[in-house]
C-alpha positions in Angstrom: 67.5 -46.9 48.8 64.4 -49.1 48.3 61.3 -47.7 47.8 59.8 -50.2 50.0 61.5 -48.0 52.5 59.3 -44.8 51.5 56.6 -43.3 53.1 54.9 -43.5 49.7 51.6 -44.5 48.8 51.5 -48.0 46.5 50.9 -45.8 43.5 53.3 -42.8 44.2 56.3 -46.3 44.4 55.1 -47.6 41.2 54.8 -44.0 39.5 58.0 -43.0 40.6 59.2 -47.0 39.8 58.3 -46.4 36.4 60.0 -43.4 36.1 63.4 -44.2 36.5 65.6 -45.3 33.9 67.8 -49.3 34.3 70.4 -48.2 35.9 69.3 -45.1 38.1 70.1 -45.5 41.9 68.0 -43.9 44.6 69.7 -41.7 46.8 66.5 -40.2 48.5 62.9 -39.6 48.2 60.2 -37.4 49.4 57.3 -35.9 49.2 56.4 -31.8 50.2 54.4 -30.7 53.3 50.7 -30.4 52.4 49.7 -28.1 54.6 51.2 -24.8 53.5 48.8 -25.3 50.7 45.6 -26.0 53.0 46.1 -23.8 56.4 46.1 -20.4 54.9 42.5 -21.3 52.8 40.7 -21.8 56.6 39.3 -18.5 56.1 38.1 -18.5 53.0 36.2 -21.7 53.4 34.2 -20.4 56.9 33.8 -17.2 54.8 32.4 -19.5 51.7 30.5 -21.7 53.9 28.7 -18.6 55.5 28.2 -17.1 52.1 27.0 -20.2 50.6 24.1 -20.6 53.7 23.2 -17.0 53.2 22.6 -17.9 49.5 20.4 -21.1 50.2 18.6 -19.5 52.4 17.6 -16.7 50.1 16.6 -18.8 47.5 14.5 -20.8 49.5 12.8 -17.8 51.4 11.9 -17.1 47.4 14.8 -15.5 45.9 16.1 -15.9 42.5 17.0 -18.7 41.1 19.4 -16.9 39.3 21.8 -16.6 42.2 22.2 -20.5 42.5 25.0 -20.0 40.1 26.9 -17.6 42.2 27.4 -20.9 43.9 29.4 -22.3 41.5 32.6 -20.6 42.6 31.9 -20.5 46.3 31.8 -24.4 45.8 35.3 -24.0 44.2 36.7 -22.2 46.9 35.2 -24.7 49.6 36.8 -27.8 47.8 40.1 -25.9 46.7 42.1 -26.4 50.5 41.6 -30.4 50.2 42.2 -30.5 46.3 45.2 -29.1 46.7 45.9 -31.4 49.5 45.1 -34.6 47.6 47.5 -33.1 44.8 50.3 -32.5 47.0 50.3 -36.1 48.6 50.7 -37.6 45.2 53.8 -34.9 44.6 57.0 -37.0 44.5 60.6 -35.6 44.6 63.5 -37.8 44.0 67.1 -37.3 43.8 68.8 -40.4 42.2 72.8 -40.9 41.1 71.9 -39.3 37.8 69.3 -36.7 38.4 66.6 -35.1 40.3 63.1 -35.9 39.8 60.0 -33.9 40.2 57.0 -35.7 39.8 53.6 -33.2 40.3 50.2 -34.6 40.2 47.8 -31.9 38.5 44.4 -31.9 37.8 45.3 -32.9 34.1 47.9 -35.4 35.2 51.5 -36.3 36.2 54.1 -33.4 35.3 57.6 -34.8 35.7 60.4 -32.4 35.5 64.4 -33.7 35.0 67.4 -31.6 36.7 70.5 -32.9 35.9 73.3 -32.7 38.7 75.3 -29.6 37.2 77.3 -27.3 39.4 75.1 -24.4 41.5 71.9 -26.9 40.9 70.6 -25.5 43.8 69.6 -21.8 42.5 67.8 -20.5 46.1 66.8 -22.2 49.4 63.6 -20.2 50.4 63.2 -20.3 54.2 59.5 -20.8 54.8 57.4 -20.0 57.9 56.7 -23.4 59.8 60.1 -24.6 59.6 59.8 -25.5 56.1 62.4 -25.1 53.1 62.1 -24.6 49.4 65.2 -26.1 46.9 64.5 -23.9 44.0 66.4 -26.0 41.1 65.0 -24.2 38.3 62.6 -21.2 36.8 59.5 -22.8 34.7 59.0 -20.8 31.3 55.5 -21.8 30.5 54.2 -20.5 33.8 54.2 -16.9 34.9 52.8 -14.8 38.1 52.0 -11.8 37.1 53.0 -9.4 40.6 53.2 -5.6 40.3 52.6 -5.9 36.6 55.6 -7.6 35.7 55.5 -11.3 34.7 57.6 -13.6 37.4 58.6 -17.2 36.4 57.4 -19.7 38.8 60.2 -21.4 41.0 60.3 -25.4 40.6 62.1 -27.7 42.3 61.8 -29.4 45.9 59.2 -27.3 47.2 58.2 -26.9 51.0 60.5 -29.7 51.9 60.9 -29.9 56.1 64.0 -28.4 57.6 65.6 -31.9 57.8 65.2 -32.9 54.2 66.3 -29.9 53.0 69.2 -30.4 54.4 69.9 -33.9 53.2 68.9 -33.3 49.9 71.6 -30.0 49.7 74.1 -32.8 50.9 73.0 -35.5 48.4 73.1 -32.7 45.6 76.2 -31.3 46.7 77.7 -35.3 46.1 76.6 -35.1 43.0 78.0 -32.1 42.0 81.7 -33.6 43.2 81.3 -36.3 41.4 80.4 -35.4 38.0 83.0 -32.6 37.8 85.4 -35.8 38.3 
């Protein structure tokens, strides 16, 4: 596979370029579905945006000035839908001959996380709502959600891959598994 073939942006192809070692091979790359991440916030940013007027106003009919910083994370919740937009469109998954590739954009930078192709790599597919899938490859043990007071590693992997990926990428990985038990 070429990555002049991608749907990637010039800078996700020479991220994901630099990335790979001499003599790695892509087999398939992708990218995950950004909405998930945006739709569910459409709420919360009419309910900021009404709450954020309502402020203005008071402070301009002579309120305090004090409550201009209860802005401050009303802002953050208006902005957080398309920041987590941008990060997800410079996501990149990868599955090459010698292993798959997870390269997240966060607000600090690129994270790139390694699976090599071992038996069972797969460890869940997640059906999501929408017709999307999540490939959970691995657990990460520096990040936790804490959910009924227990601490719950956070799945990584391919995450909200479409239907149709998924299922090419479960072939691809399956391959791989054949072929380094050989």
């Amino acid at each position: 596979m070429n990555l002049c073939d991608t749907n990637l942006s010039p800078a996700c192809q020479q991220r994901l370029k630099e990335s790979l070692f001499d003599d790695e091979q892509l087999l398939w790359v992708g990218q995950p579905v950004p909405e998930p991440w945006a739709s569910p916030a459409g709420f919360f940013v009419f309910f900021g945006a009404f709450w954020v007027s309502a402020l203005l106003y008071g402070i301009c009919r002579g309120g305090s000035p004090a409550m201009a910083f209860a802005l401050i994370p009303f802002t953050g919740m208006l902005f957080a839908p398309l920041f987590n937009k941008w990060m997800q469109q410079r996501t990149i998954y990868a599955l090459t001959n010698q292993r798959a590739r997870v390269l997240r954009y966060t607000a600090l930078g690129y994270i790139s996380l390694a699976y090599v192709p071992v038996p069972d790599m797969v460890k869940s597919r997640e059906e999501l709502p929408g017709g999307l899938v999540n490939l959970v490859l691995g657990k990460n043990p520096y990040v936790a959600n804490k959910r009924g007071g227990n601490l719950e590693l956070v799945p990584e992997g391919f995450l909200n891959l479409s239907a149709e990926d998924a299922a090419v990428v479960e072939s691809l990985i399956m391959q791989l598994e054949e072929s380094q038990t050989k």
